[in-house]
C-alpha positions as CSV (number, residue, x, y, z in Angstrom):
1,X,86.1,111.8,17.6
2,X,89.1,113.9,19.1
3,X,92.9,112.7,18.9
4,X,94.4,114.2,22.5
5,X,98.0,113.5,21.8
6,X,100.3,113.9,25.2
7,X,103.9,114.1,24.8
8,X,106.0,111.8,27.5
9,X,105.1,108.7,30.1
10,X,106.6,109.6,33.3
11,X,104.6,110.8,36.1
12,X,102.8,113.8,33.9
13,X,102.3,112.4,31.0
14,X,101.4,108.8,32.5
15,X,99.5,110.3,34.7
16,X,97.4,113.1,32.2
17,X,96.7,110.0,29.6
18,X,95.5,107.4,32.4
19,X,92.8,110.1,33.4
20,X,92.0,111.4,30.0
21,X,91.1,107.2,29.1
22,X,89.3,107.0,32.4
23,X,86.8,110.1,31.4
24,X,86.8,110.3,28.1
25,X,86.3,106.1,27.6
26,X,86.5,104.9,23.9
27,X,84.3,108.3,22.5
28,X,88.0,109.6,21.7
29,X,91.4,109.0,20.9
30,X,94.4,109.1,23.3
31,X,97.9,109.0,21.9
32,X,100.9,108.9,24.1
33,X,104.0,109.4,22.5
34,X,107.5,108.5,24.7
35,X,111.0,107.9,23.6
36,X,110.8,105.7,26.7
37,X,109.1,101.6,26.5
38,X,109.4,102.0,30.6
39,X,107.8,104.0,33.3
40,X,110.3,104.2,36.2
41,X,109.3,105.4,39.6
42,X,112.1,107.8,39.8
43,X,111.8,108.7,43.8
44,X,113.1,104.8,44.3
45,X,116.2,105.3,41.9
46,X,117.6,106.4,45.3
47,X,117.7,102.7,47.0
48,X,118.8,101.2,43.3
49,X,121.3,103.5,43.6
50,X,122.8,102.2,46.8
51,X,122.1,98.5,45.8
52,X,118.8,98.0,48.3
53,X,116.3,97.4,45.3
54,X,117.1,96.4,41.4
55,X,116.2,98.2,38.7
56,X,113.4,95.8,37.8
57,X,111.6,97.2,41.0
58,X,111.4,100.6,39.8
59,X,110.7,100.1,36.2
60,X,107.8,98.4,34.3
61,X,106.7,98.1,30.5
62,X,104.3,100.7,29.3
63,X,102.9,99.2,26.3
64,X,101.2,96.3,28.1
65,X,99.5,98.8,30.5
66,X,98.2,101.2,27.6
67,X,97.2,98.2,25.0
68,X,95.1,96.8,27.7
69,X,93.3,100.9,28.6
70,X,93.1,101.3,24.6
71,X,95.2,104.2,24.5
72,X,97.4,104.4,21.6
73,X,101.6,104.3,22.3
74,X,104.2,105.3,20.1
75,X,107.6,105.0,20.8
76,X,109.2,107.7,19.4
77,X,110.7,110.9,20.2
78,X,108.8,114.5,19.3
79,X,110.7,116.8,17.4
80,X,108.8,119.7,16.3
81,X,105.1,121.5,16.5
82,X,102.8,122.6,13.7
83,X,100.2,124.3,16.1
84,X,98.6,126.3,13.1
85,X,98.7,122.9,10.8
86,X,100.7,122.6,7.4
87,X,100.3,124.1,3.8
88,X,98.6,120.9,3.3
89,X,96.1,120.6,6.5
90,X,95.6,122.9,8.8
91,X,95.1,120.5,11.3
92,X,97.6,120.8,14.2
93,X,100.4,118.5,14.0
94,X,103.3,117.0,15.9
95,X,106.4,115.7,13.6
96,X,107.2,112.4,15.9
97,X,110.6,110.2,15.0
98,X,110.1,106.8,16.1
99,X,112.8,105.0,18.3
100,X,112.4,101.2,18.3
101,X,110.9,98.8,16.5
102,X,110.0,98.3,12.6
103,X,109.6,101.8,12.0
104,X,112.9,102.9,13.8
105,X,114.0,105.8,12.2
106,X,110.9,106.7,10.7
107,X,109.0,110.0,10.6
108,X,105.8,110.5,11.2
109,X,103.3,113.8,11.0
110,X,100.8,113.0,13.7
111,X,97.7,115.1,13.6
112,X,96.0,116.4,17.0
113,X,93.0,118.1,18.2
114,X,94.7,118.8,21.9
115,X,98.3,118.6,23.1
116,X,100.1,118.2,26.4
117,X,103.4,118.4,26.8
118,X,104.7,116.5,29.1
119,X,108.4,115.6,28.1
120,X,109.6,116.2,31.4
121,X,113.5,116.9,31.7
122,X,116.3,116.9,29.5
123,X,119.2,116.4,31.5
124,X,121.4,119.3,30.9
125,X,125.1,117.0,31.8
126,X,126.6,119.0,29.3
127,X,125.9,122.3,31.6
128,X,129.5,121.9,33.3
129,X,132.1,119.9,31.6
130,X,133.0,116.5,32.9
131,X,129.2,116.3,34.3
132,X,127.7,113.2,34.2
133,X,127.8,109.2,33.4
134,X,128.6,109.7,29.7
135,X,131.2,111.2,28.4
136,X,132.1,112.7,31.8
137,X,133.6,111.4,35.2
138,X,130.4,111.0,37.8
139,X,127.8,109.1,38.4
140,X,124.2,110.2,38.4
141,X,120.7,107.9,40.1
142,X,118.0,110.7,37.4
143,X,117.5,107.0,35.4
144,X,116.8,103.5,36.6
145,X,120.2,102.9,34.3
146,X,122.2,105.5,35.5
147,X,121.6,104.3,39.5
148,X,122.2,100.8,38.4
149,X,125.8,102.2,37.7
150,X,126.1,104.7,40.6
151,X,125.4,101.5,42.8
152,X,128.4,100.1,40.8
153,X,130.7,102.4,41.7
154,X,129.5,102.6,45.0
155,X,130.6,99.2,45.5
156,X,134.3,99.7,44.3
157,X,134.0,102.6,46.6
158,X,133.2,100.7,49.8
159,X,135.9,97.6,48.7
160,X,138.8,100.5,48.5
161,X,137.4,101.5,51.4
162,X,137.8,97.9,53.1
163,X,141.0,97.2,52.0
164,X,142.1,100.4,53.9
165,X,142.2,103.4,51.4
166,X,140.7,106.8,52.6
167,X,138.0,107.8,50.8
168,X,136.5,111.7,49.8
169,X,132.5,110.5,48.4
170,X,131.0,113.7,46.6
171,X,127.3,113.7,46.4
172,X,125.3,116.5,45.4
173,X,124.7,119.2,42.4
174,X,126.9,119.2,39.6
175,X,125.7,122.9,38.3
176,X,125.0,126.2,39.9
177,X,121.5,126.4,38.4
178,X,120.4,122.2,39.2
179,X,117.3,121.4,40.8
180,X,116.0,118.8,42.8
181,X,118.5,119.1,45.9
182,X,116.4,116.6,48.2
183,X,117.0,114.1,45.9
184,X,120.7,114.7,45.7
185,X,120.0,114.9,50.0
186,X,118.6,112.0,49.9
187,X,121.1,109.9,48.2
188,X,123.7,111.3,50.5
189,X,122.4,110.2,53.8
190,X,121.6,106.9,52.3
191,X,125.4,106.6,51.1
192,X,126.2,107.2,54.6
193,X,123.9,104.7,55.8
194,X,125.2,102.2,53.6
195,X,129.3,102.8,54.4
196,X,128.2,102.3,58.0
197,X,126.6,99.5,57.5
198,X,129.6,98.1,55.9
199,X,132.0,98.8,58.6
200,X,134.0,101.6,56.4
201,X,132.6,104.6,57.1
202,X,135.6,106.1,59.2
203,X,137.9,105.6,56.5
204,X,135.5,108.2,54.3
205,X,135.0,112.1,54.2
206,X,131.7,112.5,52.7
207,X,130.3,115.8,51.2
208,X,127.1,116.8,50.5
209,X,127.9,119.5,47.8
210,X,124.7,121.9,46.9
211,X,124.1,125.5,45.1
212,X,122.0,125.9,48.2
213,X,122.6,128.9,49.9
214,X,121.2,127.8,53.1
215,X,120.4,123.4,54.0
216,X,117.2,123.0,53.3
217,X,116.6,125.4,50.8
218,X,115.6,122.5,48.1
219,X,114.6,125.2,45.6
220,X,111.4,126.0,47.4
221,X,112.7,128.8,49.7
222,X,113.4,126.5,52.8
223,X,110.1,125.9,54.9
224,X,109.5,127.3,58.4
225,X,108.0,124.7,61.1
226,X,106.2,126.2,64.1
227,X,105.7,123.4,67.1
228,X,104.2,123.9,70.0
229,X,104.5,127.6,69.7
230,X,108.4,127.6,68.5
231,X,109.5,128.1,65.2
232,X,112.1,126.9,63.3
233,X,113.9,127.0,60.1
234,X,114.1,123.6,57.9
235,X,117.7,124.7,58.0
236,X,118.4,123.7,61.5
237,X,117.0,120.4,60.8
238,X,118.7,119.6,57.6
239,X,122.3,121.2,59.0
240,X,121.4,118.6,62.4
241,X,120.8,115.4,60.1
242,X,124.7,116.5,58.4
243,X,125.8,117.2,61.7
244,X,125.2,114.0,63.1
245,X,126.2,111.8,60.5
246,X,129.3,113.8,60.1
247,X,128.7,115.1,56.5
248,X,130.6,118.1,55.2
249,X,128.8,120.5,53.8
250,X,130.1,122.9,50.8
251,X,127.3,125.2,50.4
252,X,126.1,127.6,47.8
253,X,128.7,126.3,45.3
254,X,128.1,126.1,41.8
255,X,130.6,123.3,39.5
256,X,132.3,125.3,36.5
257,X,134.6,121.9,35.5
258,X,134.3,118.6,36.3
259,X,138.1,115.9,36.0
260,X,138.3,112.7,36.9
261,X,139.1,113.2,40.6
262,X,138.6,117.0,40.6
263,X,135.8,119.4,41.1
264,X,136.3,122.8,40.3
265,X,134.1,125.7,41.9
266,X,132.7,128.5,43.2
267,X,131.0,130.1,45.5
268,X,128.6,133.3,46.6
269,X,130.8,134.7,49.3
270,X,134.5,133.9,48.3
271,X,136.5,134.7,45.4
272,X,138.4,132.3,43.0
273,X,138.1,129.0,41.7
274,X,138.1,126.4,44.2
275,X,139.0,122.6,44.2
276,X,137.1,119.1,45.7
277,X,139.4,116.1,45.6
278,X,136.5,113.0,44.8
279,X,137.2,109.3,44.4
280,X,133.7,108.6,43.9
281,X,130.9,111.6,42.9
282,X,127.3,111.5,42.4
283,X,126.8,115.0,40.7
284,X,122.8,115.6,39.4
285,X,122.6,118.0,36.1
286,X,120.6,121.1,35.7
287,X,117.6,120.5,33.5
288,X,116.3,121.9,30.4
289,X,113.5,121.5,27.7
290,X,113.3,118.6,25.4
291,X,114.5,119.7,22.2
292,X,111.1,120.5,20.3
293,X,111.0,123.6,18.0
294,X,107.5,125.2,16.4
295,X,106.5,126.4,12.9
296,X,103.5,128.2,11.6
297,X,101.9,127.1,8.6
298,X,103.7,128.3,6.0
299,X,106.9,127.0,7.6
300,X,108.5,129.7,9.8
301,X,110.0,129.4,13.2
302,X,107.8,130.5,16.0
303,X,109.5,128.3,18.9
304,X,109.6,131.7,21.0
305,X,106.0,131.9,20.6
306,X,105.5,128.3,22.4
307,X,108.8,127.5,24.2
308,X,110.6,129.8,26.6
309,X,114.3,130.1,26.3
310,X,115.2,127.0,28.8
311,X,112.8,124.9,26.1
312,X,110.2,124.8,28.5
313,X,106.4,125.3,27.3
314,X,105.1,128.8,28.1
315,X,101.6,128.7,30.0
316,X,99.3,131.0,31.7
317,X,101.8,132.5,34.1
318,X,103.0,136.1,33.9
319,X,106.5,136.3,32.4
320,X,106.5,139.6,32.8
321,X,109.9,141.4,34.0
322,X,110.1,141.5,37.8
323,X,112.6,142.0,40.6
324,X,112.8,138.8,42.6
325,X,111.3,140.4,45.6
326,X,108.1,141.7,43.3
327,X,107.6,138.3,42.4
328,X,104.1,136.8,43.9
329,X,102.2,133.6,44.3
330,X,99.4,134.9,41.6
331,X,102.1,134.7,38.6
332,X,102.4,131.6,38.8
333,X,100.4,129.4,36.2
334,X,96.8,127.7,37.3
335,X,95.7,126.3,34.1
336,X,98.7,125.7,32.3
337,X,97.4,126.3,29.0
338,X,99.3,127.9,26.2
339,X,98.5,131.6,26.3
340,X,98.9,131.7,22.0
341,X,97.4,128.0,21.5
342,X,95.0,127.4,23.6
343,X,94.8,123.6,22.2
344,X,98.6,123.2,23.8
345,X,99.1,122.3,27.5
346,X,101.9,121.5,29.7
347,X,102.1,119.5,32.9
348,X,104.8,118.5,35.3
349,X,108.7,119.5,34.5
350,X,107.3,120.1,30.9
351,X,106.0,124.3,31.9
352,X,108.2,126.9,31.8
353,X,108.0,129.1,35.2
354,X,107.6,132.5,35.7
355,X,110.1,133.1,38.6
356,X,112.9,131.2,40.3
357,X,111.0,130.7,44.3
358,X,114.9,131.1,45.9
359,X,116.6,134.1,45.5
360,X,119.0,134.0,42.8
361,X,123.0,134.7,43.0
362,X,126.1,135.1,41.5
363,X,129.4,134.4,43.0
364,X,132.2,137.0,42.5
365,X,133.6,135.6,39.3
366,X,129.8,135.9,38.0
367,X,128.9,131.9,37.8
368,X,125.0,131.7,38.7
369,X,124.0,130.0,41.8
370,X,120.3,130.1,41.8
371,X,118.6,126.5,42.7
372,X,115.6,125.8,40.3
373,X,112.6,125.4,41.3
374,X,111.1,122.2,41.7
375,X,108.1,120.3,39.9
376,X,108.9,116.7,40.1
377,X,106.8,114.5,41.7
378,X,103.6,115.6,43.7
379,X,103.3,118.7,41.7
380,X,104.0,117.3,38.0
381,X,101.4,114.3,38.9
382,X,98.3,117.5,40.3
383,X,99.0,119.3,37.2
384,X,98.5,116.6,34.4
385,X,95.2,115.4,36.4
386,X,94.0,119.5,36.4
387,X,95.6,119.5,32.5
388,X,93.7,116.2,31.8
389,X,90.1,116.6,33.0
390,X,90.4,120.1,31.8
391,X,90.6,119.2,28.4
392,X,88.3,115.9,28.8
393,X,85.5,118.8,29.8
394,X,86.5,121.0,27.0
395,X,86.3,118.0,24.2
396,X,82.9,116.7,25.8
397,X,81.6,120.0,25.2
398,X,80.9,121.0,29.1
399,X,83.3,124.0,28.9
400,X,85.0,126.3,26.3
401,X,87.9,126.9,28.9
402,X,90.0,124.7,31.3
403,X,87.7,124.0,34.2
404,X,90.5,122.4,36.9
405,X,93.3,124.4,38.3
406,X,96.3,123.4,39.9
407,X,98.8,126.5,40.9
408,X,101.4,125.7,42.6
409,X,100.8,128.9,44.7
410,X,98.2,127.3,46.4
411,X,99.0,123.2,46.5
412,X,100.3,121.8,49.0
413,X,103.2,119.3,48.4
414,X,104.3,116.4,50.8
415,X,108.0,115.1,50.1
416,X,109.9,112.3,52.3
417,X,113.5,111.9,52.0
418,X,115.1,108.4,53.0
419,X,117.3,108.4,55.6
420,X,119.0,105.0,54.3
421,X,116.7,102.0,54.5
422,X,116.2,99.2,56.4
423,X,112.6,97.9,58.4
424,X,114.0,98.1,61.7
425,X,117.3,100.7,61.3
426,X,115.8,102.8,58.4
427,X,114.9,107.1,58.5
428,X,113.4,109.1,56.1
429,X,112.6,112.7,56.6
430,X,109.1,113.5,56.0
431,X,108.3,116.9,55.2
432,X,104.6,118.6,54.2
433,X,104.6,122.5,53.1
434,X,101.4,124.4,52.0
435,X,101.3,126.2,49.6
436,X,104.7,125.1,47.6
437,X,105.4,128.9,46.1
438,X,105.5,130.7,49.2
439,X,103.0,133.8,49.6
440,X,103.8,136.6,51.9
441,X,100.6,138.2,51.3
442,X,99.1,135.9,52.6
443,X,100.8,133.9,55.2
444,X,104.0,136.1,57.6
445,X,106.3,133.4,56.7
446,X,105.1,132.7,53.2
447,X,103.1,129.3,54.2
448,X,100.4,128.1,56.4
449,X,102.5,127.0,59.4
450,X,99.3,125.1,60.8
451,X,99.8,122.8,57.2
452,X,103.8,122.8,57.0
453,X,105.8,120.5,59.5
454,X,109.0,118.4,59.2
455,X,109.6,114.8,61.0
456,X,112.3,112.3,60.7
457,X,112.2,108.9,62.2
458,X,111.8,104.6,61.1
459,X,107.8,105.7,60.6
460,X,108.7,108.0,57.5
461,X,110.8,104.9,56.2
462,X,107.9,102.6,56.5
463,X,105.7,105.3,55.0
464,X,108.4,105.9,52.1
465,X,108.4,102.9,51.0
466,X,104.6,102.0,51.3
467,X,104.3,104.9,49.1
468,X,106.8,103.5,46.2
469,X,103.9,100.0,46.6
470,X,101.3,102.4,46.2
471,X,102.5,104.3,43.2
472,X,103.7,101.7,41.5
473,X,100.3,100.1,41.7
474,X,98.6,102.6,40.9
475,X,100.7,103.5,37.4
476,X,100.0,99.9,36.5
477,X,96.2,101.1,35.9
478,X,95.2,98.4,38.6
479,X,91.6,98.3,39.9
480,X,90.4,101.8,41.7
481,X,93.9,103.2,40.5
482,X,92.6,106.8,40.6
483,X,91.8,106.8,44.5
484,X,95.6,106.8,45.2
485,X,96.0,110.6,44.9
486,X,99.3,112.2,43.4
């Protein structure tokens, strides 16, 4: 019997160990180990974040779910990797520190056959002093906690607001080098939605602050549209939805410092150090690697051997040294094995990438302002199903090399951004772009146009939040779970 051990249980690692059971049955072990007792449905922090669900709407106990699949949960946090085994087994190993319970505080050497990492994100607050719900000054929705108090001081917000204060609301990225812009998008247009609705929203300046050279970059390039012969840049769409709802815009800006009512920055194409006046800020962080270091067997370090520098796993992807315009689609990774452990994987946030997909910068004073890119959602769940039934082939004895890819050169990603919510006055941007690294070799524009489009209107909102139904049900392991695809 193998022991498949998979590291994290948010949309990866819940995802890879849910089809890993589903193949591989009761013939052989699945272990998932999470620092977490929750899954949280992370696109819906958004609306918890502005007060239109509650946290227990986003979040729901894991153990239940993987007691009633027999698939074995520790809660505890991974620490280091002994892929060549010990001085006393040379069976691969994972030292895990448990994080609740009876054994709180203990450490345990848990043996494996196959691994996938799947830790997802650490959030990197500390990136730009004052960043961040603890310890600094600004709120953040990336946990179903942290939204819970962004909705919080939201509230205050909008009370100031009605007893006739004016108002600047910062929402966006709180580092040069953060990802996931639509979600900091997203959260803006729904705070606007939600001052309107409450009658205040003339008394507020609102800014949606991003590292974003261009709107609608999102860390993916930006995405060209093409209808009915006319092409267009997701710019002009993204700039019209600011436009409209009066949003200010402070673009390619990247937070060096971080006070209580202060945000210092800079930018691309100006000299100095500027400043933002905030009363209220929601700021996201860059990410990085959970903190996991390796060993060979007799002890010494070899985390550069597994881990890139950003403590992201290394996969099959070519890290060679590139310009950012020699760059292609085929570098990225398809298997995401380990190139040096072929028994190690990595899905979702967990793999390091080869390249950033927008072009890096630097303002004057040499603070980078390069948007990471993206591998939340759609992508993280494709790759942990490819990593999953990949390995279940390899343990069954059908393959002696991963038999599923999933590059991200070549899927196709769907994203829809709420617009604020409501069944009759809500909006959400829906958005499709194929493939998700752009590839000028193949396609003029770097995508399919015939596959990449851009909507926005009460449909998307109805769609957005069948969706958050739909996945929620489906990471509860209910009946014909899988169909719902990631």
């Amino acid at each position: 019997m193998a022991r498949i051990v998979v590291l994290g249980a948010g949309v990866a690692g819940h995802t890879a160990a849910l089809f890993l059971k589903r193949r591989l049955k009761n013939r052989h072990e699945v272990v998932v180990v999470s620092p977490n007792s929750n899954w949280n449905w992370i696109p819906s922090n958004i609306w918890v974040g502005v007060g239109r669900m509650t946290k227990s709407q986003v979040i729901f106990p894991l153990e239940p779910i993987y007691r009633r699949k027999h698939i074995d949960f520790r809660q505890a946090l991974a620490t280091r990797l002994h892929p060549e085994g010990d001085e006393q087994d040379a069976r691969p190993a994972v030292d895990i520190t448990y994080t609740a319970g009876a054994d709180k505080g203990h450490t345990e050497r848990l043996r494996y056959d196959w691994l996938i990492d799947a830790t997802g994100p650490r959030l990197d607050f500390e990136a730009t002093p004052g960043l961040g719900p603890n310890g600094g000054h600004t709120a953040s929705v990336c946990t179903a906690d942290h939204a819970v108090d962004a909705e919080r001081q939201l509230r205050q917000a909008i009370e100031r607001l009605r007893g006739g204060e004016h108002l600047d609301l910062v929402i966006g990225m709180g580092n040069g080098t953060c990802t996931c812009e639509g979600a900091a998008f997203e959260y803006v247009l729904n705070v606007d939605h939600e001052l309107r609705r409450a009658g205040v929203r003339d008394n507020a300046t609102v800014y949606f602050f991003t590292n974003e050279h261009e709107l609608g970059d999102f860390g993916v390039g930006g995405l060209t549209i093409e209808r009915n012969g006319y092409r267009m840049r997701g710019e002009v769409l993204t700039e019209s939805l600011l436009r409209e709802r009066d949003i200010v815009p402070i673009m390619a800006a990247g937070a060096t410092e971080i006070t209580e009512d202060t945000i210092r920055y800079e930018q691309v194409d100006s000299e100095g150090v500027k400043e933002q006046h905030y009363d209220f800020a929601m700021l996201l962080p860059p990410f990085k690697g959970a903190r996991i270091d390796a060993v060979d067997r007799a002890g010494e370090d070899i985390t550069g051997r597994v881990f890139a520098p950003s403590g992201f796993m290394k996969v099959d992807a070519n890290y060679g040294r590139k310009s950012y315009d020699e760059w292609r689609g085929e570098d990225w990774p398809k298997t995401y094995q380990n190139p040096t452990y072929p028994n190690l994987f990595a899905a979702g946030i967990a793999f390091a990438p080869p390249h950033p997909i927008s072009k890096p910068r630097k303002s004057p004073g040499g603070v980078a302002i390069a948007p990471a890119p993206p591998r939340t959602g759609q992508p993280s769940g494709a790759t942990a199903k490819a990593v999953a039934l990949s390995i279940a082939d390899m343990v069954e004895g059908r393959a002696d090399h991963p038999t599923h890819e999933a590059s991200m050169a070549h899927l196709a990603a769907s994203c829809i951004a709420s617009g604020g919510t409501g069944f009759k006055s809500g909006q959400a941007v829906s958005m499709v772009m194929s493939p998700i690294v752009p590839d000028t070799q193949v396609f003029p524009s770097g995508r399919n146009l015939k596959e990449t489009s851009g909507e926005i209107g009460l449909a998307g909102h109805w769609l957005k939040r069948l969706l958050h139904t739909a996945f929620m049900y489906k990471m509860k392991a209910r009946p014909f779970w899988w169909v719902i695809p990631e």
